[in-house]
N, C-alpha and C positions, 0 to 999 in steps of 0.2 A: 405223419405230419412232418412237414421240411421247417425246420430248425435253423440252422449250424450258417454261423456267419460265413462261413467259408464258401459255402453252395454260390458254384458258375454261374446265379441268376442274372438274366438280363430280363429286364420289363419294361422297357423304353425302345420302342424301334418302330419306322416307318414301312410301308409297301409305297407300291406304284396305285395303289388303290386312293391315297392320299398326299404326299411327293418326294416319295423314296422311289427308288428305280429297280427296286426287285420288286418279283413274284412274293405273295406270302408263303408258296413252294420253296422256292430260290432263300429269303430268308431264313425258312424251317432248317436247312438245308447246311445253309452257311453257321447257324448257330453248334447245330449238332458237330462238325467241322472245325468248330471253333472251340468246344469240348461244355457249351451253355447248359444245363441239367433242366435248369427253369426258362423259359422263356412270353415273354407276352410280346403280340401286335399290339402297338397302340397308337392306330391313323388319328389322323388329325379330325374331330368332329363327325365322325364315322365308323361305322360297327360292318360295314360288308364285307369286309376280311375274315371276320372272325371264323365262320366254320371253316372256310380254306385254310385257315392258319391252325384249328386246332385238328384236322385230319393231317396237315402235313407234318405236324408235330409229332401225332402217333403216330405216324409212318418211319419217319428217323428215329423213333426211340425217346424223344424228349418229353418231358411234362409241359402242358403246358396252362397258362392264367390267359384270360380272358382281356382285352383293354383298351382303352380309346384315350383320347387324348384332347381334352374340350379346352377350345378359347374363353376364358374369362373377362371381366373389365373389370379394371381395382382402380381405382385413386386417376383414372386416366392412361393406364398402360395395360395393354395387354398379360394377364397372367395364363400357362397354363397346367391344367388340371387334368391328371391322367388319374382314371379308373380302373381300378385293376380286381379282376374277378366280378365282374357285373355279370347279369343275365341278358346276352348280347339281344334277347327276344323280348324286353322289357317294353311296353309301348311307350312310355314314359319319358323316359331315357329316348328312347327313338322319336317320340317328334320334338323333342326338345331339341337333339341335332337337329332335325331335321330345319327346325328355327334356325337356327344358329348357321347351318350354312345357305340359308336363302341369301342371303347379302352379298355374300364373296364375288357372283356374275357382276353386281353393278361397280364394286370396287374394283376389280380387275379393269372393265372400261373406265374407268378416271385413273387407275394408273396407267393406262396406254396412254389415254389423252398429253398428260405431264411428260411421258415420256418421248411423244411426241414433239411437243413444243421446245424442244432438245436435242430436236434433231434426230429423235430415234424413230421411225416410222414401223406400223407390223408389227408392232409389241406385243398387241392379244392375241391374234392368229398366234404369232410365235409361241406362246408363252403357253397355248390349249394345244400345242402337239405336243408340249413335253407332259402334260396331264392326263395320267393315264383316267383321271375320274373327270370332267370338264366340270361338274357339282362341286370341285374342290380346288376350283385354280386358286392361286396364291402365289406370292411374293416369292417363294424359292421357284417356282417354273418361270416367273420372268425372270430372275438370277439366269437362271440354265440358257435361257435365249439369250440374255446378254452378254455371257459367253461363247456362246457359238455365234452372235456379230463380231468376235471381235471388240466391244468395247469395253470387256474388262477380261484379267489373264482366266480368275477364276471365281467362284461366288464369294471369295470373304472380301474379294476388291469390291465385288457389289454392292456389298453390305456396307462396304466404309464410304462407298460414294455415291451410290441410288438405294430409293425405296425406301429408307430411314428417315427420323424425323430430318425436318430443314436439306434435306437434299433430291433431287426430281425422281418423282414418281412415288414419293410419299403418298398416302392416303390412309387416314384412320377408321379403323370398322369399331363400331358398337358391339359389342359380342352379349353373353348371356352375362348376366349378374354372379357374382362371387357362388351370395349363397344359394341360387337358382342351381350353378352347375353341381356342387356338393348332394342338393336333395336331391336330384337326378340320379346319381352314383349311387347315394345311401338307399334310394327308391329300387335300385337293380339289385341291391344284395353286394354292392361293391365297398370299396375302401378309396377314399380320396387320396389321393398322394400331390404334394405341389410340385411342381418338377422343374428342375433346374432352378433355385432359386435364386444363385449368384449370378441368373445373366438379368435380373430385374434392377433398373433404374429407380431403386427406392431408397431412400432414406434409411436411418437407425431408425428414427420414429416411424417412417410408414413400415418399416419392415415389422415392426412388434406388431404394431397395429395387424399387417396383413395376418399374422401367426397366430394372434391369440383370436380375431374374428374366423379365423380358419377352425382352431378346435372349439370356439362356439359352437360351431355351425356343424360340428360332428366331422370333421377333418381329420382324417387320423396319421398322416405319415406325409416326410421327405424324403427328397429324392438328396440322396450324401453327395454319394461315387454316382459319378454320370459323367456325360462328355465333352462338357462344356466347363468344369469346374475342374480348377489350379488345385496340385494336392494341398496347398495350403488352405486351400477353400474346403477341400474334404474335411480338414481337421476342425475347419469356421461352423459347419455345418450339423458335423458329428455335433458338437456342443450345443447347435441350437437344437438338434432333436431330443438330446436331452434334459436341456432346458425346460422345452415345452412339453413332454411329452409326448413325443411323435417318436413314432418306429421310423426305421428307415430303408429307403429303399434304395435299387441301382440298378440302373440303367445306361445306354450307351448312347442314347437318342441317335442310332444308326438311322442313315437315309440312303448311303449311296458309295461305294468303295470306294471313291475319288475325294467324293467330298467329305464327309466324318470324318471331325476330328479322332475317332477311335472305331476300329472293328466290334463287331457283335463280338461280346462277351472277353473282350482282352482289356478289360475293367481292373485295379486292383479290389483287392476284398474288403467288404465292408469289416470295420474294424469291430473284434471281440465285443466291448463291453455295451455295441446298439442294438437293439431288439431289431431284427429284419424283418421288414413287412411280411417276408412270406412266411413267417411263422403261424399265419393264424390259415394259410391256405391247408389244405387234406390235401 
């Protein structure tokens, strides 16, 4: 049984199977390289990495968790919800993605549309060659095309001036319900984890709110150290899982060498005194 806060686990990471830019070889790969002990894939609303990710895993020497990463809806914003150790053959869990990414083809056409009327033409075409899965176009593949137009230097300029709320090529998707994706995970034999919870536009109040309707609902763990939180935010965090009761977890939310703000597994450690998710894996 893996323990020890210290353990190089990464459990947050993208393929090209969903809109990262490596193999889940190529990540297997990069982890082990990176000196990761534990590793999980977890695409965005999609499980068909997983056997390639867990032969490549045994291939390099590393252990590895099983995991996906589901769009939720809370209060009006997008939350999400990575799984980690599911049974990636669950039917359950599988058509429920499978719900859950039917929508993304018609939103992706209303964001070309916006993005269009903007003077940006060839948004969607653009936007399906950088997706290696066309089932999973999304808001970072039209990033990637509107950097190779030219209209912005890289994706975090994107992010500050298209596809966001009040700026062109916005568009909102309905994803699955809070506690819909949770029984999904718990339904596979998994552990819910909320992930990145400092990039969420919530309140003090909505945020208790999201926290405590989470371990309702059989929620069991945060994401602390991950790659989008300020160490100061580690430290904001560490105390909510103690708070609440949530193990916690880390992750690098790697997608892409260029773009990540952090490499697979060049995380600090999660600190002594949290219980780390992966203490309950074998």
């Amino acid at each position: 049984m893996i323990r020890v806060s210290t353990l190089n686990a990464d459990l947050h990471s993208h393929s090209v199977i969903s809109d990262g830019t490596l193999t889940p070889e190529e990540l297997a790969q990069r982890a082990h390289d990176n000196g990761v002990r534990l590793w999980a894939l977890t695409d965005h609303d999609e499980l068909g990495g997983q056997e390639r990710a867990q032969i490549a895993a045994n291939a390099v020497g590393i252990d590895y968790v099983s995991g996906v990463e589901i769009s939720a809806s809370w209060m009006g914003q997008t939350i999400h919800i990575v799984g980690l150790g599911i049974n990636a053959a669950h039917i359950g869990i599988l058509e429920g993605l499978r719900r859950t990414r039917d929508g993304r083809g018609n939103r992706a056409k209303l964001i070309a549309a916006q993005l269009l009327k903007v003077g940006i033409p060839g948004a969607y075409e653009g936007a399906l060659h950088f997706a290696g899965n066309h089932d999973l176009i999304s808001r970072t593949h039209f990033a990637r095309f509107l950097v190779e137009q030219g209209v912005c230097r890289d994706t975090e300029q994107v992010f500050k001036n298209y596809l966001v709320e009040d700026k062109p090529g916005y568009v909102p998707h309905l994803w699955a319900t809070l506690d819909d994706t949770v029984a999904w995970i718990k339904a596979a034999g998994g552990i819910a984890v909320i992930a990145h919870p400092g990039r969420y536009k919530l309140n003090a109040m909505q945020m208790d709110e999201l926290f405590k309707r989470f371990k309702e609902i059989g929620g069991l763990a945060i994401e602390v150290i991950t790659g989008s939180h300020s160490p100061a935010q580690y430290q904001t965090y560490g105390k909510i899982a103690q708070q609440y009761g949530f193990m916690a977890s880390r992750g690098s939310d790697f997608h892409d060498p260029d773009e990540s703000h952090i490499d697979l597994g060049r995380l600090p450690h999660l600190p002594d005194h949290l219980t780390p998710v992966w203490s309950v894996f074998h």
